[in-house]
KEKE-3310 file (N, C-alpha, C; in steps of 0.2 Angstrom, whole numbers, plus 5000, padded with zeros to 4 digits):
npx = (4937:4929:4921:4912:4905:4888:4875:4860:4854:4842:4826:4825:4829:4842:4858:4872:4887:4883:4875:4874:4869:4865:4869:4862:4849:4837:4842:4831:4819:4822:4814:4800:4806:4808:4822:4824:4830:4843:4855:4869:4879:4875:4879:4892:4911:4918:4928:4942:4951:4967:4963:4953:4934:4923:4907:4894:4877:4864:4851:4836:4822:4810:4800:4786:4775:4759:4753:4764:4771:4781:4787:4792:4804:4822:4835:4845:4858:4871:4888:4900:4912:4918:4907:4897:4883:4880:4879:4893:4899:4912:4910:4902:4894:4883:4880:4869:4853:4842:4830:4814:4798:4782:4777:4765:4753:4760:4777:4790:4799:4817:4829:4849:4864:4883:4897:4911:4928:4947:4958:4961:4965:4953:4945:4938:4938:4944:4957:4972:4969:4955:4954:4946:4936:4918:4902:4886:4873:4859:4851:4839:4834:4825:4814:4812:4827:4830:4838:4838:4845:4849:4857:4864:4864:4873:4891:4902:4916:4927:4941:4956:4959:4969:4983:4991:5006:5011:5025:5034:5046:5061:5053:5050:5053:5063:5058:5059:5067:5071:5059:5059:5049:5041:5034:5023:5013:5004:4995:4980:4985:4978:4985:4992:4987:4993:4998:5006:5018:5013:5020:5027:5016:5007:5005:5000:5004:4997:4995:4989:4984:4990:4975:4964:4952:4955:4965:4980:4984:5003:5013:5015:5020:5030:5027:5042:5049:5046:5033:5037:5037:5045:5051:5055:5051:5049:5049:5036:5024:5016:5006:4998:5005:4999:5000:4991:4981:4973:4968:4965:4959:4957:4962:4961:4955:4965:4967:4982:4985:4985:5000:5008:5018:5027:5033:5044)
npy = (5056:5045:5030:5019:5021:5025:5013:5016:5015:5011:5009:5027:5030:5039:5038:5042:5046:5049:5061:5078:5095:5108:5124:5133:5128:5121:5107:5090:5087:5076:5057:5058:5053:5044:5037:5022:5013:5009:4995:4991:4973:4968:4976:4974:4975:4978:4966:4964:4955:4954:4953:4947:4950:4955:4954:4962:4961:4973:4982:4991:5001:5010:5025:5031:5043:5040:5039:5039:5030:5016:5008:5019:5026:5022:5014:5014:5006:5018:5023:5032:5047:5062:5077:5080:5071:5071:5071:5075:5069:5058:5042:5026:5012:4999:4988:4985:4994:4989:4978:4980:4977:4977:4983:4990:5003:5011:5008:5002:4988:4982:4975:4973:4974:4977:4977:4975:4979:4974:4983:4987:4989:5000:5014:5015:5005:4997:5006:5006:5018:5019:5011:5012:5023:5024:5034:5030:5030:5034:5034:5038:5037:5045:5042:5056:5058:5065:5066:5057:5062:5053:5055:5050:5040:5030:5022:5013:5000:4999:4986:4980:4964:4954:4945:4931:4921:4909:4902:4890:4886:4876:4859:4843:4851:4855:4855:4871:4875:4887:4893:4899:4911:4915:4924:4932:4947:4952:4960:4964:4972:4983:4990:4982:4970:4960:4953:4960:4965:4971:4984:4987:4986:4983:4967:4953:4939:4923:4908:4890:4879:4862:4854:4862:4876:4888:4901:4912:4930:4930:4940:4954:4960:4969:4973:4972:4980:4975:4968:4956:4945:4941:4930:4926:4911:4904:4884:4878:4867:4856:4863:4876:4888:4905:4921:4933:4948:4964:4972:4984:5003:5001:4988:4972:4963:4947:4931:4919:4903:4889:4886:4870:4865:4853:4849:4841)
npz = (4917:4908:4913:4908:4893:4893:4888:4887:4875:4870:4853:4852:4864:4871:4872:4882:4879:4865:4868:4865:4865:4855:4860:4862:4861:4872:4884:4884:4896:4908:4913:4922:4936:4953:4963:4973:4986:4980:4975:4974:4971:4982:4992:4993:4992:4975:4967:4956:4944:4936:4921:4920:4915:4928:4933:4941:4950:4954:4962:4962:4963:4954:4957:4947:4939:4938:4925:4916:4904:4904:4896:4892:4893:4900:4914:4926:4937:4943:4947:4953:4952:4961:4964:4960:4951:4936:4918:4915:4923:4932:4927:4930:4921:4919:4902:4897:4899:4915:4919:4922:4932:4935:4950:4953:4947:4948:4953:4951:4950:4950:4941:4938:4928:4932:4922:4925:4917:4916:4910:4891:4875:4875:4877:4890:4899:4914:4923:4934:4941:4944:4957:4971:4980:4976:4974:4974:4961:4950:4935:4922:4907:4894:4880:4871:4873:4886:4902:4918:4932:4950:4965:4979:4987:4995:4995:4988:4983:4974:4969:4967:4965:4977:4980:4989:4996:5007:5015:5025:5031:5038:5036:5040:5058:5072:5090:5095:5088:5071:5063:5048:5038:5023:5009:5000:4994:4981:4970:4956:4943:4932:4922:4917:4915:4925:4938:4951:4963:4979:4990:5003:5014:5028:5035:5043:5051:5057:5066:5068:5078:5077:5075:5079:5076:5074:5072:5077:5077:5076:5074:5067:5050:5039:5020:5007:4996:4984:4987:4994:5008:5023:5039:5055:5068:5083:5083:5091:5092:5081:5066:5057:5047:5040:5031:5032:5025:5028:5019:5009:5004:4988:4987:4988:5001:5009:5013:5014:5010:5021:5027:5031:5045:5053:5068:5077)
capx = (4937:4921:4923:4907:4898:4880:4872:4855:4852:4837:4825:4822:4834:4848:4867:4877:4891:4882:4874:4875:4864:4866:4870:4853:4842:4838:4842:4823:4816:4822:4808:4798:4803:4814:4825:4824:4833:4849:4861:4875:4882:4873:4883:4899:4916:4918:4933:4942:4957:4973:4961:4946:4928:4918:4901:4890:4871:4860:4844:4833:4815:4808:4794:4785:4768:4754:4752:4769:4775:4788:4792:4795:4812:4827:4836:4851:4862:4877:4895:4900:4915:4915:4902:4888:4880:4877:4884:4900:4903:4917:4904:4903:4887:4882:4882:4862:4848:4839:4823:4808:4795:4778:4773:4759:4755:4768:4780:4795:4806:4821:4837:4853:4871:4886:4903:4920:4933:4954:4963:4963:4965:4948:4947:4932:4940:4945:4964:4975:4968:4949:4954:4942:4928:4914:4897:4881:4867:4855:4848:4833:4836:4819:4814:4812:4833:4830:4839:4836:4851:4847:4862:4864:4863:4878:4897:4904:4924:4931:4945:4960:4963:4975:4984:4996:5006:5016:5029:5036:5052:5061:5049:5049:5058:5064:5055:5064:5073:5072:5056:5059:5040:5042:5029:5021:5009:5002:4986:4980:4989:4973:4985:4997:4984:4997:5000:5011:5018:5011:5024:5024:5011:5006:5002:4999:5008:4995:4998:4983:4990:4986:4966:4959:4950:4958:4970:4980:4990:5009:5016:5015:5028:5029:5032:5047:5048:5044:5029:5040:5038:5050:5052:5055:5047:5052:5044:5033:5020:5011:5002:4998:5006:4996:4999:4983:4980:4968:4964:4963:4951:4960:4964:4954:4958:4967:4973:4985:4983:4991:5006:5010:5024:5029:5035:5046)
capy = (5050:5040:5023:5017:5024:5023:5010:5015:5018:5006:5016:5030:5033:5042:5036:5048:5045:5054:5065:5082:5099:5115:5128:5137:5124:5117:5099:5088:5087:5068:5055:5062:5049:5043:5031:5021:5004:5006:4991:4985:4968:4966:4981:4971:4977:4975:4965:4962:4955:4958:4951:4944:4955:4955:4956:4961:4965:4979:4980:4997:5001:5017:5026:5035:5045:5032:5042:5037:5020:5009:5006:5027:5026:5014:5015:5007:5012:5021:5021:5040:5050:5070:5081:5080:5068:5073:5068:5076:5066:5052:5038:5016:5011:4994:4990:4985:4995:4986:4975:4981:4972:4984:4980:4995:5006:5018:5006:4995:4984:4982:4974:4977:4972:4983:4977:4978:4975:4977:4990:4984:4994:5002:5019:5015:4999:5000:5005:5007:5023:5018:5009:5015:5024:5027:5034:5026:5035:5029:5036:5036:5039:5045:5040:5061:5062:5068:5061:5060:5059:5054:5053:5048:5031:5027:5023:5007:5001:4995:4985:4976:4958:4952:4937:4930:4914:4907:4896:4888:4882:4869:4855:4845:4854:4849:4859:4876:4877:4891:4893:4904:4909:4921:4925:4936:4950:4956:4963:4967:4979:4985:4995:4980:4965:4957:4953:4964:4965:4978:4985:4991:4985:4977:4959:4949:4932:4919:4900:4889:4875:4855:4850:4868:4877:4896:4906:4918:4933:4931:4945:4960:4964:4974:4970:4975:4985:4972:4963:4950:4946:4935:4933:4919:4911:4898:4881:4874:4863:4855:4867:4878:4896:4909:4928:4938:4954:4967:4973:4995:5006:5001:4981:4966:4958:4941:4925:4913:4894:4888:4880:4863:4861:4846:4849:4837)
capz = (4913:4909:4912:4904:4890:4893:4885:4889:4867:4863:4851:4855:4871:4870:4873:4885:4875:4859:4871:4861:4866:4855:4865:4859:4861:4879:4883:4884:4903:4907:4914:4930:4940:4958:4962:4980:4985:4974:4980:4969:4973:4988:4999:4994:4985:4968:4967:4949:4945:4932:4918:4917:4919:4934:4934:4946:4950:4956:4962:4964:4965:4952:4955:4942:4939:4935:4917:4912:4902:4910:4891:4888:4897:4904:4918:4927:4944:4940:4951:4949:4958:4959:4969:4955:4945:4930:4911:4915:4930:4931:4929:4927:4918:4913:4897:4896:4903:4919:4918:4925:4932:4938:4957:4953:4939:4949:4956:4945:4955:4944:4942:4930:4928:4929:4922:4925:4911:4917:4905:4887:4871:4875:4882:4893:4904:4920:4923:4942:4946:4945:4961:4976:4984:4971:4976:4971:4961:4946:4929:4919:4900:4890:4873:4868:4875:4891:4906:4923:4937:4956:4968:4985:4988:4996:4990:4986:4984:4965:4973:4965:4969:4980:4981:4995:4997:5015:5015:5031:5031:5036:5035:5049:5061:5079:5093:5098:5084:5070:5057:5043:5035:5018:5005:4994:4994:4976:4967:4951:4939:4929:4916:4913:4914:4927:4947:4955:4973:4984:4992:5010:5015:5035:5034:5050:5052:5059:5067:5069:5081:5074:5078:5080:5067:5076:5069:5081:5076:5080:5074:5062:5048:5031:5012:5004:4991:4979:4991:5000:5016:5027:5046:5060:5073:5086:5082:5096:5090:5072:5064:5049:5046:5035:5031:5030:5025:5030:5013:5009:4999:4984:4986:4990:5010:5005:5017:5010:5011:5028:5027:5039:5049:5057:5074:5083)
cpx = (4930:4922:4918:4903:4891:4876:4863:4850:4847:4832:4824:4827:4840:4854:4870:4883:4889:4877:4877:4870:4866:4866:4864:4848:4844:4837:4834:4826:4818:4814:4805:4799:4810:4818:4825:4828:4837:4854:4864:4878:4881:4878:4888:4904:4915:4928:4935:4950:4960:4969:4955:4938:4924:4913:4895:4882:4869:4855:4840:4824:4814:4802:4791:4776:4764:4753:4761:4771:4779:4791:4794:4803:4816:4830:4841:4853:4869:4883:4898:4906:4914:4908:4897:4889:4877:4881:4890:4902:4907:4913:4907:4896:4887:4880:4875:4858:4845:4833:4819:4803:4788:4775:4766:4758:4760:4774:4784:4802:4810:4827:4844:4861:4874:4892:4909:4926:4942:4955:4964:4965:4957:4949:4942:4933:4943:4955:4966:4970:4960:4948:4951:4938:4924:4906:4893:4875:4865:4855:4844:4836:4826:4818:4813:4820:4832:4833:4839:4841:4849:4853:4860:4863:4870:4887:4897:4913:4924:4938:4950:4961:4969:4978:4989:4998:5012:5020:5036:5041:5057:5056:5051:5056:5058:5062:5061:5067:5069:5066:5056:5051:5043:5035:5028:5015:5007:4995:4986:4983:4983:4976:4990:4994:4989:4996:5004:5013:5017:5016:5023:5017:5011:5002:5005:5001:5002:4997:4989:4987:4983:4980:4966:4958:4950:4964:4973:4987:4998:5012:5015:5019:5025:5031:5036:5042:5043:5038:5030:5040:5042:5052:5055:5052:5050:5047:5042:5029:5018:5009:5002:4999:5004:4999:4993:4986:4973:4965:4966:4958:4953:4962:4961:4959:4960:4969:4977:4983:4987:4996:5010:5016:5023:5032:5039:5051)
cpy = (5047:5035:5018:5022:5022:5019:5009:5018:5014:5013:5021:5035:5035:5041:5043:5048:5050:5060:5075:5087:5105:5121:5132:5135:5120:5109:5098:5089:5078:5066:5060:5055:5046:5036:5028:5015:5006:5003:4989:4980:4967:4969:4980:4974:4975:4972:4961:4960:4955:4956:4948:4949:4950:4957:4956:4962:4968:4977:4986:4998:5009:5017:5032:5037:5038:5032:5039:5030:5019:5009:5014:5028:5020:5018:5011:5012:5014:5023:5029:5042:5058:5070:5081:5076:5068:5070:5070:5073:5060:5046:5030:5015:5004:4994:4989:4990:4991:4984:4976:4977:4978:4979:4984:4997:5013:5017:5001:4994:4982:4980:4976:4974:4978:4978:4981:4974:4977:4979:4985:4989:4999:5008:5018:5009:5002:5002:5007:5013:5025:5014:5014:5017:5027:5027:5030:5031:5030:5035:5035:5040:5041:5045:5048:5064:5064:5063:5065:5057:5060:5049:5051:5042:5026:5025:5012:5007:4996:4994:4981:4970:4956:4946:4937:4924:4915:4901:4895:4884:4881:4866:4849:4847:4851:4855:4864:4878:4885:4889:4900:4903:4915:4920:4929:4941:4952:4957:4965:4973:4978:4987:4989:4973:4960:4956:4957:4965:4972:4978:4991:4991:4979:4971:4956:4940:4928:4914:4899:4883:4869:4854:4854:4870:4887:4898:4912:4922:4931:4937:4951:4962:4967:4973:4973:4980:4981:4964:4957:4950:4938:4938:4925:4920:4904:4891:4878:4867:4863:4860:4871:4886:4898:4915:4930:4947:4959:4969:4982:4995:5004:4991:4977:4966:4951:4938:4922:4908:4895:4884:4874:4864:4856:4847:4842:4835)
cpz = (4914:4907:4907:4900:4894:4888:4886:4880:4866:4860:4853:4861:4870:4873:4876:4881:4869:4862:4867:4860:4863:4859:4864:4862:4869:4879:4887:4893:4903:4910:4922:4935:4946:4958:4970:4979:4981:4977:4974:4974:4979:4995:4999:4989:4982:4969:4959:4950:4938:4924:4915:4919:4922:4930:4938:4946:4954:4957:4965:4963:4960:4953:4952:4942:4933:4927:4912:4909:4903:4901:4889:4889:4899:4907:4921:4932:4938:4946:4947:4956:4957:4965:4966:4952:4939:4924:4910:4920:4925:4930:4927:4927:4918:4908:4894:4902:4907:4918:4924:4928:4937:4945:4957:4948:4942:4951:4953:4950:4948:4947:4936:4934:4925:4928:4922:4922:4915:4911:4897:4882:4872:4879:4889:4899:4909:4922:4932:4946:4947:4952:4968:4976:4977:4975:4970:4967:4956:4941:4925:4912:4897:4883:4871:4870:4881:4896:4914:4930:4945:4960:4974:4989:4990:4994:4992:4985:4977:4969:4965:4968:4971:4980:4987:4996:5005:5014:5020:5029:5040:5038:5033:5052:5068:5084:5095:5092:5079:5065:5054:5039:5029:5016:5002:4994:4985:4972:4961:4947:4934:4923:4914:4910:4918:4934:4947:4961:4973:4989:4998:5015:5022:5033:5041:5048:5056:5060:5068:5069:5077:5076:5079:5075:5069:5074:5074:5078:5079:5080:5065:5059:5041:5026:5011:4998:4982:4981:4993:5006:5020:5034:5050:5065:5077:5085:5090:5097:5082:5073:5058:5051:5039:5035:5029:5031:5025:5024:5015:5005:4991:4981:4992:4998:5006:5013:5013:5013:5017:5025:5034:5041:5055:5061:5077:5087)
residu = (UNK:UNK:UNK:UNK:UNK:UNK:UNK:UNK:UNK:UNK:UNK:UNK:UNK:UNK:UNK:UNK:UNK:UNK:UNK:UNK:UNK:UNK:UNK:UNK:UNK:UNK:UNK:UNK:UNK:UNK:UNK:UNK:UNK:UNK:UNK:UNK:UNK:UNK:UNK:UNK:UNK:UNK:UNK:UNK:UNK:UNK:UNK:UNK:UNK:UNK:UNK:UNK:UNK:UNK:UNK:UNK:UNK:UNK:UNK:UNK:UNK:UNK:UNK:UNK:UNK:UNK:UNK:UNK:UNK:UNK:UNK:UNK:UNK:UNK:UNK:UNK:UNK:UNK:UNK:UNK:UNK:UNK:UNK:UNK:UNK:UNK:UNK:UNK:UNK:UNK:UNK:UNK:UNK:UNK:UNK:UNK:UNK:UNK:UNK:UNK:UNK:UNK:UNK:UNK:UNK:UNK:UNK:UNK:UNK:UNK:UNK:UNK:UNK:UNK:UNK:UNK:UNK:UNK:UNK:UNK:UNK:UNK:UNK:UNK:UNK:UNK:UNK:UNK:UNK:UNK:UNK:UNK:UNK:UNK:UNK:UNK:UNK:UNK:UNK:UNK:UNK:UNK:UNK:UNK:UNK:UNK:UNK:UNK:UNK:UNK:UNK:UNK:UNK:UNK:UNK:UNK:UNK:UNK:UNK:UNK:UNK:UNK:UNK:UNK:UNK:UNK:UNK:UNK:UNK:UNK:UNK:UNK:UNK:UNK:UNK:UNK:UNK:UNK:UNK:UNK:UNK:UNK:UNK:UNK:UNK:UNK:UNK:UNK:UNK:UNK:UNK:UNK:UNK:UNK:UNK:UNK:UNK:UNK:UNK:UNK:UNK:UNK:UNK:UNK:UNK:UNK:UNK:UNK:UNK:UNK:UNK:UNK:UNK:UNK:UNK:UNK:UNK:UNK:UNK:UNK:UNK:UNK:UNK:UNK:UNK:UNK:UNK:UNK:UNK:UNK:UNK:UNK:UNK:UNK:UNK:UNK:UNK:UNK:UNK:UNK:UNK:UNK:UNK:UNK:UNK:UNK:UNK:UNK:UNK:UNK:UNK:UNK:UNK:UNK:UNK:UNK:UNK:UNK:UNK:UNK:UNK:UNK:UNK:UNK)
# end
């Protein structure tokens, strides 16, 4: 699956997408040039939810022979799964090459934006099974078709949004007696454009007694099958009860709002 064409076509530069080597004739030599510093989103998940594109940026460093022009080629990082990087990998592009800026006549600090669309009618948008670990590399495109792939730069997490709500019943309660807490765990569905509950999933029950600004575990329980969670706890004092969730490779971490109860 190739999540993003390549949009690295201005004159000249050749589109991965229309990418096309006669079996005869050998593909050009890409640019001579490396990639250092590649960071998307500032080392942090990409998180997207059931509908709206993310967009994040990048920031890497080329460096090229002093003979060669900065306007001969474009370049952008690129989010790639699989053991090679090349034009047949799994890849995510943005949808513009990256701006340049020459620190030497060998050195171009560069930035770029890569987007992320949820599943539309487009083959290229992101759907469920794009969720998780994607390495980090880059690409240099050359105005003679030639392209240049350099891996190694790390991985990164394409996450699905989570959402979570608590709700602390009865309200007010009289000390001792019985609080009921339920709630809600669920994350984007990429292929239906919806929330869905995540099911099965550990979420940590927190209090955080009136006038502190501390949250401490009470107890640990599990979604249903349809991301409900419901439990009880004896009431002792004010305060606000939350569910939190730790997050996976696959879905954001989420807290919910606290919910008050009135103790007394």
């Amino acid at each position: 699956m190739r999540i993003r064409a390549i949009v690295l076509a201005a004159s000249g530069a050749v589109a991965l997408s229309a990418l096309a080597v006669p079996a005869a004739q050998a593909a050009p030599a890409g640019p001579a040039v490396t990639f250092s510093a590649v960071k998307v989103n500032s080392g942090k998940a990409i998180v997207v939810g059931p509908t709206t594109t993310v967009t994040v940026s990048a920031s890497y460093t080329v460096t090229k022979p002093a003979t060669l022009s900065a306007s001969s080629f474009e370049s952008g990082p690129v989010l790639y799964r699989g053991t090679t990087l090349d034009e047949n990998a799994e890849i995510v592009l943005g949808d513009d090459p990256g701006t340049c800026t020459a620190a030497s006549s060998t050195v171009l600090n560069c930035t770029a934006k890569i987007q992320f669309r949820p599943a539309t009618s487009a083959d290229d948008d992101l759907t469920n099974s794009a969720a998780g670990t994607w390495k980090i590399g880059a690409l240099a495109a050359g105005d003679s078709g030639g392209l240049t792939w350099q891996a190694g730069f790390g991985t990164t997490h394409i996450q699905r949004k989570a959402t979570l709500t608590t709700d602390a019943t009865p309200e007010p309660v009289k000390k001792g007696r019985t609080i009921t807490v339920t709630g809600k765990l669920a994350r984007a569905n990429w292929d239906t454009n919806k929330y869905a509950g995540y099911a099965y999933q550990y979420v940590k029950l927190q209090f955080r007694k009136a006038g502190t600004t501390t949250y401490t575990t009470l107890k640990t329980i599990k979604t249903s099958s349809t991301g409900t969670l419901k439990t009880t706890v004896t009431a002792s004092a004010d305060g606000y009860f939350r569910y939190s969730f730790a997050g996976t490779t696959t879905t954001s971490p989420v807290n919910s709002a606290g919910d008050f109860v009135d103790v007394q």
